[in-house]
C-alpha positions as CSV (number, residue, x, y, z in Angstrom):
1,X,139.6,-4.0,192.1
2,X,136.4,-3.7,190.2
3,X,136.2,-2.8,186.7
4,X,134.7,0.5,187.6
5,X,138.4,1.0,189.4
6,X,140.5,0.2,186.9
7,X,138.8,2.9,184.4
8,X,138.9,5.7,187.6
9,X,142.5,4.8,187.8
10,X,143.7,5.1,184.5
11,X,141.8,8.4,183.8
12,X,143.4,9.8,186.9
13,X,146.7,8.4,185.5
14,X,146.0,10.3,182.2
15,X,145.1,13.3,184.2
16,X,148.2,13.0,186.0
17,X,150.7,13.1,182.7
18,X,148.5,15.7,181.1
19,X,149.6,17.9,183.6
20,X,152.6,17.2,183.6
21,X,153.3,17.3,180.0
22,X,151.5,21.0,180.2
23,X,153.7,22.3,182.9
24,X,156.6,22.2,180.6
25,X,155.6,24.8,178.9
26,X,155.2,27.3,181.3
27,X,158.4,29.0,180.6
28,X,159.3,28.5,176.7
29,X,162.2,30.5,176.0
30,X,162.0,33.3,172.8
31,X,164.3,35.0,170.6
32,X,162.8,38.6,169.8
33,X,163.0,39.4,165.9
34,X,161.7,42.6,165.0
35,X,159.5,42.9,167.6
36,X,158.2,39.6,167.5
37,X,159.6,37.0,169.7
38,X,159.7,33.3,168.1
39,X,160.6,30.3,170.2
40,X,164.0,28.9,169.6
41,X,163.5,25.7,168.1
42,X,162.0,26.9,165.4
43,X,165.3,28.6,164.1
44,X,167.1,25.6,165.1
45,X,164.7,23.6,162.5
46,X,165.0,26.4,160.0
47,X,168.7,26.3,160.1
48,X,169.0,22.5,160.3
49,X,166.7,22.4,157.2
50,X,168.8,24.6,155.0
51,X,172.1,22.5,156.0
52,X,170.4,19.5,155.3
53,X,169.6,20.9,152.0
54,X,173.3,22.2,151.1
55,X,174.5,18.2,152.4
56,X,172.1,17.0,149.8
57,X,173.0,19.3,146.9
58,X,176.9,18.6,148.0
59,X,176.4,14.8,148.2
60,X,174.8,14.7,144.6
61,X,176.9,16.7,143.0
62,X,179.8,14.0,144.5
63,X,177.9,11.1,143.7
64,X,177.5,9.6,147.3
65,X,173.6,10.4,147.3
66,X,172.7,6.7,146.2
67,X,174.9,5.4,148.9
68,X,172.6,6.9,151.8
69,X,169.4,4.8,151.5
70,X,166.9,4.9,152.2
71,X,166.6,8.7,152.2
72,X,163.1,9.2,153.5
73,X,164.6,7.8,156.9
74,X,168.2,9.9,156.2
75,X,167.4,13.1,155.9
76,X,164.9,13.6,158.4
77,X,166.7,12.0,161.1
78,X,170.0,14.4,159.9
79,X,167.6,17.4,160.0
80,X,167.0,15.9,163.7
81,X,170.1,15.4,164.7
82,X,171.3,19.3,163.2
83,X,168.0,20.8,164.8
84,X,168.7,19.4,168.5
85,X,172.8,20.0,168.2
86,X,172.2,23.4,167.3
87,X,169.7,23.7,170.4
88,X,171.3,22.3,173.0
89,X,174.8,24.5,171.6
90,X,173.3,27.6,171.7
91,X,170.1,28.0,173.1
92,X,170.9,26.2,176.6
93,X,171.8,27.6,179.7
């Protein structure tokens, strides 16, 4: 295969999972607020942001903050772990 090929290939390859990764979102699912509708992930972060930020006020006030290092890496991958839970619990069919 020339070089010419190779390049042909891989664009049609990227094509290929473009689509693909577009066609998921044909049918996002909404929650209607007012009037508005809002995808549902986004109160699944919202809600797994705020318990993530009562576990943090409840683990300083205990002491056991200092014992969850590093946080950077903690409390994002709780909020992650919340957010997804709390999808797959109530927003799934």
């Amino acid at each position: 295969m020339s070089h010419k090929g190779k390049k042909t290939s891989r664009w049609h390859g990227g094509i290929v999972l473009l689509s693909l990764a577009l066609s998921a979102c044909s049918n996002a699912s909404s929650v209607p607020v007012l009037g508005a509708f809002f995808p549902d992930w986004l109160f699944c972060i919202l809600g797994a942001t705020l318990l993530v930020l009562i576990i943090n006020k409840l683990l300083a006030r205990l002491g056991y903050s200092a014992w969850l290092a590093p946080p950077a890496l903690f409390y994002p991958m709780l909020t992650a772990l919340f957010a997804l839970s709390a999808w797959l619990l109530f927003f799934q069919s």
